[in-house]
C-alpha angles and dihedrals in degrees: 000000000000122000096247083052090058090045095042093053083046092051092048096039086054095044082049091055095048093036092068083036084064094038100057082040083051090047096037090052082047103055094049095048080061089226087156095046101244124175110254098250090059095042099055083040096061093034085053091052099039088046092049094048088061093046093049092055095046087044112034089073095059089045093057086048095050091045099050087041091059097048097048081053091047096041096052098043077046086054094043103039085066084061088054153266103296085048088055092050100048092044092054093043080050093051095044099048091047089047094043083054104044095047090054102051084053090054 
Protein backbone atom coordinates (compact mmCIF):
# COMPACT_ATOMS: atom_id res chain seq x y z
CA UNK A 1 0.00 0.00 0.00
CA UNK A 2 1.07 3.74 -0.59
CA UNK A 3 0.82 6.03 1.79
CA UNK A 4 -2.12 8.19 -0.05
CA UNK A 5 -3.76 4.93 -0.27
CA UNK A 6 -3.59 4.56 3.60
CA UNK A 7 -4.93 8.55 4.00
CA UNK A 8 -7.26 8.32 1.54
CA UNK A 9 -9.27 4.45 3.48
CA UNK A 10 -8.97 6.76 7.08
CA UNK A 11 -10.51 9.45 5.58
CA UNK A 12 -13.08 7.45 4.31
CA UNK A 13 -13.41 5.16 7.42
CA UNK A 14 -13.83 8.47 9.46
CA UNK A 15 -16.41 10.21 6.78
CA UNK A 16 -18.26 6.58 7.10
CA UNK A 17 -18.52 7.05 11.35
CA UNK A 18 -19.88 10.51 11.21
CA UNK A 19 -21.98 9.79 8.08
CA UNK A 20 -24.53 7.16 10.20
CA UNK A 21 -23.93 9.89 13.26
CA UNK A 22 -25.79 12.43 10.78
CA UNK A 23 -28.12 9.97 9.56
CA UNK A 24 -29.68 8.94 12.79
CA UNK A 25 -29.43 13.45 13.61
CA UNK A 26 -31.33 13.74 9.80
CA UNK A 27 -33.90 11.02 10.89
CA UNK A 28 -34.16 11.99 14.06
CA UNK A 29 -34.91 15.65 12.90
CA UNK A 30 -37.32 13.87 10.56
CA UNK A 31 -39.31 11.98 12.73
CA UNK A 32 -40.10 15.23 15.28
CA UNK A 33 -40.95 17.36 12.75
CA UNK A 34 -43.98 14.31 12.18
CA UNK A 35 -43.11 14.36 7.89
CA UNK A 36 -44.51 10.80 7.80
CA UNK A 37 -47.89 11.66 10.07
CA UNK A 38 -47.27 9.65 12.97
CA UNK A 39 -49.51 9.66 16.14
CA UNK A 40 -47.88 11.36 18.72
CA UNK A 41 -47.15 8.34 20.97
CA UNK A 42 -45.15 6.72 18.11
CA UNK A 43 -43.63 9.53 17.21
CA UNK A 44 -41.93 10.56 20.96
CA UNK A 45 -41.27 6.89 21.19
CA UNK A 46 -39.04 6.73 18.16
CA UNK A 47 -37.56 10.30 18.79
CA UNK A 48 -36.73 8.85 22.59
CA UNK A 49 -35.00 5.85 21.11
CA UNK A 50 -33.45 7.36 18.57
CA UNK A 51 -32.29 10.34 21.26
CA UNK A 52 -31.08 7.91 23.68
CA UNK A 53 -29.08 5.86 21.08
CA UNK A 54 -27.05 8.99 20.42
CA UNK A 55 -26.58 9.76 24.25
CA UNK A 56 -25.45 6.12 25.03
CA UNK A 57 -22.54 6.31 22.26
CA UNK A 58 -21.19 9.96 23.37
CA UNK A 59 -21.51 8.62 27.46
CA UNK A 60 -20.82 5.43 27.74
CA UNK A 61 -17.05 6.24 27.17
CA UNK A 62 -16.79 8.41 29.90
CA UNK A 63 -18.79 5.80 32.11
CA UNK A 64 -16.39 3.12 31.48
CA UNK A 65 -13.39 5.99 32.44
CA UNK A 66 -14.93 7.08 35.55
CA UNK A 67 -15.62 3.46 36.57
CA UNK A 68 -12.42 2.14 36.05
CA UNK A 69 -11.11 5.29 37.60
CA UNK A 70 -12.86 4.63 40.59
CA UNK A 71 -11.77 0.96 40.98
CA UNK A 72 -8.02 1.54 40.40
CA UNK A 73 -8.69 4.67 43.74
CA UNK A 74 -10.60 2.14 45.79
CA UNK A 75 -8.30 -0.84 45.03
CA UNK A 76 -5.16 0.85 45.98
CA UNK A 77 -6.64 2.87 49.71
CA UNK A 78 -8.18 -1.25 50.12
CA UNK A 79 -4.64 -2.31 49.65
CA UNK A 80 -3.33 0.28 51.81
CA UNK A 81 -5.76 0.38 54.47
CA UNK A 82 -4.31 -3.74 55.44
CA UNK A 83 -0.59 -1.81 56.04
CA UNK A 84 -2.27 0.48 58.37
CA UNK A 85 -3.98 3.61 59.22
CA UNK A 86 -1.23 6.31 58.62
CA UNK A 87 -0.69 4.48 55.23
CA UNK A 88 -4.75 5.01 54.44
CA UNK A 89 -4.63 7.94 55.12
CA UNK A 90 -1.85 8.85 53.31
CA UNK A 91 -3.03 6.82 50.19
CA UNK A 92 -6.64 8.70 50.16
CA UNK A 93 -5.02 12.21 50.83
CA UNK A 94 -2.69 10.94 47.69
CA UNK A 95 -5.88 10.01 45.41
CA UNK A 96 -7.68 12.94 46.15
CA UNK A 97 -4.99 15.41 45.57
CA UNK A 98 -4.00 13.59 41.94
CA UNK A 99 -7.77 13.51 41.01
CA UNK A 100 -8.35 16.78 42.17
CA UNK A 101 -5.29 17.70 39.65
CA UNK A 102 -5.98 15.90 36.76
CA UNK A 103 -9.66 16.94 36.60
CA UNK A 104 -8.72 20.26 36.76
CA UNK A 105 -6.35 20.44 34.30
CA UNK A 106 -9.07 18.87 32.11
CA UNK A 107 -11.44 21.62 33.08
Amino acid sequence: MEPGEVEEHLLASAETGSRAHIDDKNRLELILSNADNLPWRKMMRAAVFLESKLLWSLALPAIVVYMVNYIMSMATQIFCGHLGNLELAAASLGNTGIQVFAYGLMH
